[in-house]
VOTI-236342 format. One line per field, with one value per residue (C-alpha): residue in three letters; x negated, y, z. Coordinates in steps of 0.05 Angstrom, whole numbers. Layout:
N
aa <- [ALA_...] $
xx <- [X_...] $
yy <- [Y_...] $
zz <- [Z_...] $
# end
This chain:
469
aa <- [UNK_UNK_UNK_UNK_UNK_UNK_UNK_UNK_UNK_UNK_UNK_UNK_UNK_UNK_UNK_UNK_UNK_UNK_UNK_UNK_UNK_UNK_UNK_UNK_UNK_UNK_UNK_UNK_UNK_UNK_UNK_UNK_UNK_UNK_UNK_UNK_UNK_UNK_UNK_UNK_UNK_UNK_UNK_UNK_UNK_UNK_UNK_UNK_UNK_UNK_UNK_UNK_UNK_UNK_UNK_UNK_UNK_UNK_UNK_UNK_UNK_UNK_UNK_UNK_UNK_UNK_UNK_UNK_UNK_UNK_UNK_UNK_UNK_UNK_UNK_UNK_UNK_UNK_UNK_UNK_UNK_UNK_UNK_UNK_UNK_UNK_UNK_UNK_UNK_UNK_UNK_UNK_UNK_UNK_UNK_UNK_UNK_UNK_UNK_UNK_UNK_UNK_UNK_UNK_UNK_UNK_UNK_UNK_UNK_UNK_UNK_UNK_UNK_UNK_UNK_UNK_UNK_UNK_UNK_UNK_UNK_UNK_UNK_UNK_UNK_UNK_UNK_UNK_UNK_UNK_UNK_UNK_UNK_UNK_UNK_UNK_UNK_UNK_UNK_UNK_UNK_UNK_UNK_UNK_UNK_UNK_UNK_UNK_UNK_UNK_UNK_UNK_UNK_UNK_UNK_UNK_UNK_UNK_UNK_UNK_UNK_UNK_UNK_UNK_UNK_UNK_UNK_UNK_UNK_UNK_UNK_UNK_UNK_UNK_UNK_UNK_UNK_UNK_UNK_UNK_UNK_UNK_UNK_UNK_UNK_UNK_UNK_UNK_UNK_UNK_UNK_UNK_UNK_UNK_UNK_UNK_UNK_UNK_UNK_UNK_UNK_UNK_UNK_UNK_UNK_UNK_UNK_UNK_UNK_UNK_UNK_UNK_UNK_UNK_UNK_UNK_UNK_UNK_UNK_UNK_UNK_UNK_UNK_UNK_UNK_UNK_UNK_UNK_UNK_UNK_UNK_UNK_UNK_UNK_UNK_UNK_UNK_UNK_UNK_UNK_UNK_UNK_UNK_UNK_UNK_UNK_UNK_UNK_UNK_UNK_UNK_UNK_UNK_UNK_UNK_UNK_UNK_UNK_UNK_UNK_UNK_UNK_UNK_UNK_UNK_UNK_UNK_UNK_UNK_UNK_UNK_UNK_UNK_UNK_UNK_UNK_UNK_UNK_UNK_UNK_UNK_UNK_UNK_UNK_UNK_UNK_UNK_UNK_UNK_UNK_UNK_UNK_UNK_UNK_UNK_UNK_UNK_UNK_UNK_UNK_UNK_UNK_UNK_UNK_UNK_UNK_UNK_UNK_UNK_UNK_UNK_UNK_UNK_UNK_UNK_UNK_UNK_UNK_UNK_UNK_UNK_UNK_UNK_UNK_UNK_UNK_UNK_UNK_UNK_UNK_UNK_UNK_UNK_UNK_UNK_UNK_UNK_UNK_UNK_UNK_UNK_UNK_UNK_UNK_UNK_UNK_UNK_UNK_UNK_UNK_UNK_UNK_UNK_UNK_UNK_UNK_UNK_UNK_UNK_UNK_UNK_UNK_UNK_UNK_UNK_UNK_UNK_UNK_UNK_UNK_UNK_UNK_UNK_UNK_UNK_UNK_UNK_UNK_UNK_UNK_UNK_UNK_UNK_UNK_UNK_UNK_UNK_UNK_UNK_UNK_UNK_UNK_UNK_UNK_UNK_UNK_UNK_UNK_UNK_UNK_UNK_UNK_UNK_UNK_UNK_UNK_UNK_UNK_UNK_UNK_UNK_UNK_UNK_UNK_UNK_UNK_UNK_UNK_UNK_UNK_UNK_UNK_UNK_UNK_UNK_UNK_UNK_UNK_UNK_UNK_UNK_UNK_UNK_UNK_UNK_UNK_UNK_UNK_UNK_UNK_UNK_UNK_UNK_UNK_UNK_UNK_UNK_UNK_UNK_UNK_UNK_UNK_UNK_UNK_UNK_UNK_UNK_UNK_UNK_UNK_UNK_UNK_UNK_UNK_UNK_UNK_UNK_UNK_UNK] $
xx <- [-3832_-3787_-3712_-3651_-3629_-3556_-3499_-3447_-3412_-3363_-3375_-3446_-3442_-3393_-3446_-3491_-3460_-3443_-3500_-3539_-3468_-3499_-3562_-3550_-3492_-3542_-3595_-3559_-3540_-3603_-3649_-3592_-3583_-3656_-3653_-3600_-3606_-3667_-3647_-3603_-3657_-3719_-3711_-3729_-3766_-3809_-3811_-3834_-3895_-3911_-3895_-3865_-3808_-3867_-3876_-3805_-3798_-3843_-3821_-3753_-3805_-3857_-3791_-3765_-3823_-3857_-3778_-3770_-3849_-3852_-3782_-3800_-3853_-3814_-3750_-3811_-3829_-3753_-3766_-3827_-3818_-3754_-3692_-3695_-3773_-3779_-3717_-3746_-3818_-3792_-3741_-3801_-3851_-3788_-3771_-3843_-3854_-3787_-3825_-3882_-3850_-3807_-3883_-3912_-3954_-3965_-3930_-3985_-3972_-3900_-3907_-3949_-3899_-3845_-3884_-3895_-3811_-3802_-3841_-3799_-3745_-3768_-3773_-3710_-3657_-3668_-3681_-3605_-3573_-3609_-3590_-3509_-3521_-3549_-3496_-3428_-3436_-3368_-3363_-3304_-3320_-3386_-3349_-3315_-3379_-3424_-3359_-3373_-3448_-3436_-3389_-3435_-3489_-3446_-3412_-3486_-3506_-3443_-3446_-3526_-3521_-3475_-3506_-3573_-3541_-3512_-3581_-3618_-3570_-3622_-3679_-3696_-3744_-3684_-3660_-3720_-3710_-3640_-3674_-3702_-3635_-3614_-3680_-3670_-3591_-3608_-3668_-3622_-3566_-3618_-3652_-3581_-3579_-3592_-3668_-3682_-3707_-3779_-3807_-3877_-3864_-3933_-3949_-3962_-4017_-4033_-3957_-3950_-4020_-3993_-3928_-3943_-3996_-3944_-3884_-3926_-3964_-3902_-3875_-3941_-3942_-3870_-3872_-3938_-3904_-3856_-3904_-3964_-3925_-3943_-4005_-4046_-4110_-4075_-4012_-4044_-4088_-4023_-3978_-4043_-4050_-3963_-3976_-4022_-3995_-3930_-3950_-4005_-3940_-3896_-3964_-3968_-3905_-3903_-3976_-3973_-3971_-3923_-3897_-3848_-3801_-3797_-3779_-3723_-3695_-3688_-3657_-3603_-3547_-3517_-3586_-3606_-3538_-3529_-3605_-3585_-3521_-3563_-3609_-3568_-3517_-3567_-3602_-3551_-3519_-3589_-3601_-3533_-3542_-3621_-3600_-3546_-3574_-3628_-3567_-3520_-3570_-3624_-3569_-3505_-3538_-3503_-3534_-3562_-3498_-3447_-3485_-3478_-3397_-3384_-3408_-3356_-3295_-3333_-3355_-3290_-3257_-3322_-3304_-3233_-3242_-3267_-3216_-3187_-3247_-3241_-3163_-3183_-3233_-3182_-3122_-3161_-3237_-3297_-3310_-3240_-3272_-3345_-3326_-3276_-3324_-3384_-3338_-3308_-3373_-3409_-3331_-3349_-3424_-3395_-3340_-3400_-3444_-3394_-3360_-3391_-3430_-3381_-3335_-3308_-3356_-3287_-3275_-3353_-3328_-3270_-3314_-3359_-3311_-3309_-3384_-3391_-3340_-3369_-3416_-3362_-3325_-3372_-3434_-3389_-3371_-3438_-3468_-3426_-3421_-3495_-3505_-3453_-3490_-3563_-3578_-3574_-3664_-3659_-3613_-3676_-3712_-3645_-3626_-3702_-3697_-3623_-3649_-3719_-3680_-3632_-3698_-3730_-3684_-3676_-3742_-3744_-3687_-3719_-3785_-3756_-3696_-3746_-3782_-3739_-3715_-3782_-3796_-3720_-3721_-3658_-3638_-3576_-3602_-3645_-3588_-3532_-3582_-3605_-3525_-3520_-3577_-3548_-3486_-3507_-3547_-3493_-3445_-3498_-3491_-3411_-3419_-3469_-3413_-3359_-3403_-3407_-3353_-3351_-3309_-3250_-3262_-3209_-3230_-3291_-3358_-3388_-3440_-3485_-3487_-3546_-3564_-3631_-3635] $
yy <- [473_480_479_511_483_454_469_417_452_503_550_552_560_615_646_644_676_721_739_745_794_846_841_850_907_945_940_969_1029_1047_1038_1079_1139_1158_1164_1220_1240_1282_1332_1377_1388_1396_1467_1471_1417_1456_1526_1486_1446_1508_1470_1490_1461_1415_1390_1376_1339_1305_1283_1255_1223_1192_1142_1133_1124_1064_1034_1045_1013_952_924_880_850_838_814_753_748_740_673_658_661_664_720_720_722_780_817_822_836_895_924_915_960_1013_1029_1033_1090_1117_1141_1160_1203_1231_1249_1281_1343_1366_1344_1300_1257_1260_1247_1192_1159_1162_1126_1066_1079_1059_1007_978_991_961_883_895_913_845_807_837_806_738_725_739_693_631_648_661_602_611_659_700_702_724_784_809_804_840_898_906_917_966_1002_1006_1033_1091_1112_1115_1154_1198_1215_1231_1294_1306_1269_1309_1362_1350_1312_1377_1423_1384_1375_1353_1296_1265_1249_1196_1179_1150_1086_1058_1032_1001_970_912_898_882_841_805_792_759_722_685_673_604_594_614_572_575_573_574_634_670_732_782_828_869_881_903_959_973_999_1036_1066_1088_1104_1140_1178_1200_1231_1269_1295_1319_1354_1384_1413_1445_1497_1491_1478_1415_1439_1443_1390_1349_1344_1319_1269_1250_1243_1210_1157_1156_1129_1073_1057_1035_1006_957_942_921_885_847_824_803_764_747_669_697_766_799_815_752_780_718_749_821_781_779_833_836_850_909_934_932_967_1021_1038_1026_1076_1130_1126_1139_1183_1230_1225_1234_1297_1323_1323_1344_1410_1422_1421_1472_1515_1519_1534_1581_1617_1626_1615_1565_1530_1448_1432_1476_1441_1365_1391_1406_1330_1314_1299_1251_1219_1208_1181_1133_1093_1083_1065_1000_968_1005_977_904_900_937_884_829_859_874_862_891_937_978_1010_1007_1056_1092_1109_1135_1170_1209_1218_1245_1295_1312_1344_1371_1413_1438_1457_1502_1531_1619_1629_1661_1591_1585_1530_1490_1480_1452_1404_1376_1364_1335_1279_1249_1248_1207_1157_1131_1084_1040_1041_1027_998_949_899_921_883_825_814_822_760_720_715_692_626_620_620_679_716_754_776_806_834_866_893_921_962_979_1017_1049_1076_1088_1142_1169_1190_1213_1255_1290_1293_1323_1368_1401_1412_1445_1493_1515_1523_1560_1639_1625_1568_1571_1563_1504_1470_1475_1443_1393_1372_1372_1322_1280_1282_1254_1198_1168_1173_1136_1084_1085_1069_1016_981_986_954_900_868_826_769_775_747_690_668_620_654_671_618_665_717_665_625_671_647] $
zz <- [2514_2571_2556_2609_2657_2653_2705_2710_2768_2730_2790_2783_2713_2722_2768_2725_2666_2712_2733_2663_2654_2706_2687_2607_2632_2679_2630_2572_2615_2647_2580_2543_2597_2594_2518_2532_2606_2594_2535_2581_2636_2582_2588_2652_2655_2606_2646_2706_2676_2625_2555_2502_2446_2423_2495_2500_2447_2471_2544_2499_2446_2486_2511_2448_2404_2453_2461_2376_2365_2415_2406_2350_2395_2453_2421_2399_2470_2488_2452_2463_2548_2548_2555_2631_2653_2589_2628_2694_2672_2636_2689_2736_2695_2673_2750_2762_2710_2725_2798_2759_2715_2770_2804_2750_2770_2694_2625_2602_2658_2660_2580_2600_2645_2585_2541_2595_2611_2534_2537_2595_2562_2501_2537_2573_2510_2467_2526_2544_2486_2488_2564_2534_2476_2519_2583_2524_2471_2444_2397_2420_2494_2469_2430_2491_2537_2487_2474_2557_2544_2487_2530_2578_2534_2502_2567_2591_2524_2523_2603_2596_2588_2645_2697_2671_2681_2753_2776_2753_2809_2856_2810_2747_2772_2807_2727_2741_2818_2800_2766_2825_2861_2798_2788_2851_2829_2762_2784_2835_2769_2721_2776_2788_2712_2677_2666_2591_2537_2509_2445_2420_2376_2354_2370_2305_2334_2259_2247_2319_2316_2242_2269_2322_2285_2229_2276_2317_2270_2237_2289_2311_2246_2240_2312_2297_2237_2268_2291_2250_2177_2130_2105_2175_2181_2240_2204_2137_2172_2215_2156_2118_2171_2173_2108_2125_2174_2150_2090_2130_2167_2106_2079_2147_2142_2078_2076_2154_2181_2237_2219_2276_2220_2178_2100_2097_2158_2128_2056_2101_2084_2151_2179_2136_2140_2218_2225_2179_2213_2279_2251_2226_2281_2346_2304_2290_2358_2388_2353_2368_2443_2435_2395_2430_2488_2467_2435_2496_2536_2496_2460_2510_2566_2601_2657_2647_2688_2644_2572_2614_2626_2547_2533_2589_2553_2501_2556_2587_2518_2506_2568_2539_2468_2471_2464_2399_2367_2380_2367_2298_2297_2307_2267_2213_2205_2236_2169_2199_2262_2228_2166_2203_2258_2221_2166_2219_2263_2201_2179_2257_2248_2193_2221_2274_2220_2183_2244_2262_2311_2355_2361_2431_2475_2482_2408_2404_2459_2422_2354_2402_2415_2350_2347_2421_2414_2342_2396_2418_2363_2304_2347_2383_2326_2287_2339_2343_2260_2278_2325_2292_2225_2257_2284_2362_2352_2331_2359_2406_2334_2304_2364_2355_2288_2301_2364_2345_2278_2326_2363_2308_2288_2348_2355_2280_2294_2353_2322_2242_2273_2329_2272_2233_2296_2295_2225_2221_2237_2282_2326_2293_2221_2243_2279_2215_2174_2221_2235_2149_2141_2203_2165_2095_2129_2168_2102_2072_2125_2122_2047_2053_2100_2050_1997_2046_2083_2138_2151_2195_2263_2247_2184_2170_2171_2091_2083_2030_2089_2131_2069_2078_2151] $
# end
């Protein structure tokens, strides 16, 4: 086992920490804009490789589905070659099928290429938050480094859809091309970081076929649905083997020698808790700016760059609420921005959903608002509460579990709402009832957080929160 190595000089250690700061920073923001970037420009994107709402789906899918399946794994291969060698490996292959994807001659390819993006971005995410936790030991500079990551992430998920939309004036492959400078700057960051610890941590092969069998499964079936109904062969056998899937997974994981998501670690409250409001928050903000995207543009007729402009002032708020969040963390407790954010994100979709068709563009930008700005403000100290209650060991498989559920409803939401456009007679129709379902799911996740509260960052930590652990 090899174990870091140890900077006495403060400068070097400040270098260091520093540098695993750019990397974890630049890695957030790159894995999180091409979750987003894409949805404005998948109209054309479609009309120029001949595919249809399936195929788009699709090109956002294929990402999220590989990054939702193989986080798990690599948040155990954080540990098991450590945080830093994980990072680079991963920001290697994602800039490599960034340039394939912005190649692709046909949407199979190009579909392809997202699918080996994800999986990139699947090593790079945990790998993100294990380089902060070994370069930040104390706990409160560790809160403020990992509030600059989340920003990072949700100014890169709220301004998606504009830079989409101003990268697709040129074309839309340059929404890929723009990976590649950022690709050698974050290699450069984590190479200056501490070297990362090791652990001989197992590697679960049947949980890791199991789930990607029943993720991916899943969503086949609910996008072939869309346009061939429930009761077509392919969607049975998808739904069928769904099924299977998923419950070989749970089995796995329960009987395994070295499951990827231990049962003792799930026992844990703040674990279940943080993935469900991981879940239900990317979901819904993911399906937001996917049928929206579709709306603006297939029903008003606004250009890619007009839909990126209505995300704009969202965008422009997420950079500055930060740090609302972590003085309502501090005055209060991390339940205060947690609750309020999802209550309101959720009051948000439903405004949208109730509002006639005719609403002015600028009033859908304004409810908007509420909606972007839940990322900083509720993810922020969900993530913190979230490292905070795992021991430092583990701190690459929670930081798994937490991101692989946020994935996991993202590409649920893309896969179950495209569905339900399709199966709707209007866009309209299919896009109120998408925004009420969105709705109810991240109420459910605002409640779950008020049954459980966490500990104010001040007081001492609530031993029967990691007895499991």
């Amino acid at each position: 086992m090899s174990t870091p190595l140890t900077a006495t000089d403060p400068a070097t250690s400040g270098r260091r920490a520093l540098g695993a700061l750019l990397a974890a920073v630049l890695g957030f923001f790159v894995v999180t804009l091409d979750s987003l970037v894409v949805n404005v420009a998948v109209p054309d994107i479609g009309a120029d490789l001949k595919g249809g709402l399936s195929g788009m789906q699709w090109v956002v899918d294929g990402y999220t589905l590989m990054l939702a399946a193989l986080l798990l794994s690599a948040g155990s291969l954080s540990d098991r070659i450590g945080a830093r060698r994980t990072f680079t490996t991963g920001m290697v292959l994602f800039v490599a099928a960034s340039t394939a994807s912005g190649l692709a001659p046909n949407q199979a390819l190009l579909i392809g290429s997202r699918m080996i993006q994800g999986a990139g971005a699947a090593a790079i995410l945990p790998s993100s938050l294990s380089l902060i936790r070994e370069a930040y030991p104390d706990p409160a500079r560790r809160g403020r480094v990992i509030a600059l990551c989340t920003v990072a992430g949700s100014i890169a998920a709220a301004a998606g859809p504009v830079a989409g939309g101003a990268l697709n004036l040129i074309s839309w492959r340059m929404i890929f091309f723009i990976n590649v400078p950022v690709g050698p700057v974050a290699l450069a960051s984590a190479l200056r970081a501490s070297p990362s610890p090791q652990r001989p941590v197992a590697f679960d092969l049947a949980g890791q076929l199991t789930v990607i069998v029943g993720i991916g499964a899943l969503v086949y079936g609910l996008i072939a649905a869309g346009s061939g109904g429930f009761r077509a062969a392919d969607v049975v056998v998808a739904l069928v083997a769904a099924a299977v899937g998923l419950v070989g997974f749970a089995t796995s994981q329960v009987c395994g020698r070295h499951p990827m998501a231990p049962p003792a670690l799930l026992r844990s409250r703040v674990v279940v808790i943080s993935a469900l409001s991981g879940f239900a928050f990317l979901g819904a903000f993911t399906a937001v700016v996917f049928l929206f995207s579709l709306y603006l543009q297939q029903q008003r007729g606004l250009s890619a760059l007009q839909t990126g402009l209505v995300f704009l002032p969202t965008t422009l708020l997420s950079a500055a609420i930060s740090p609302v969040s972590t003085w309502l963390t501090h005055r209060y407790s991390p339940l205060v921005p947690i609750f309020g954010g999802l209550t309101m994100m959720a009051l948000a979709m439903l405004a949208l959903a109730g509002l006639p068709a005719p609403t002015p563009t600028w009033l859908l930008s304004v409810l908007l608002i509420p909606i972007g700005i839940t990322g900083p403000l509720a993810m922020q100290p969900t993530i913190a509460v979230l490292l905070d209650s795992v021991p430092a060991h583990q701190s690459g498989l929670a930081s798994g579990v937490f991101n692989s559920s946020r994935q996991i409803g993202g590409a649920l939401s893309i896969a179950a709402f495209g569905a339900l456009l399709s199966a709707s007679d209007q866009l309209i129709t299919g896009l109120r009832h998408s925004l009420i379902i969105a709705a109810v799911l991240v109420l459910l996740a605002a409640t779950a957080n008020a049954q459980f509260r966490p500990h104010h960052p001040d007081s001492p930590p609530v031993p029967s929160r990691r007895d499991d652990l």
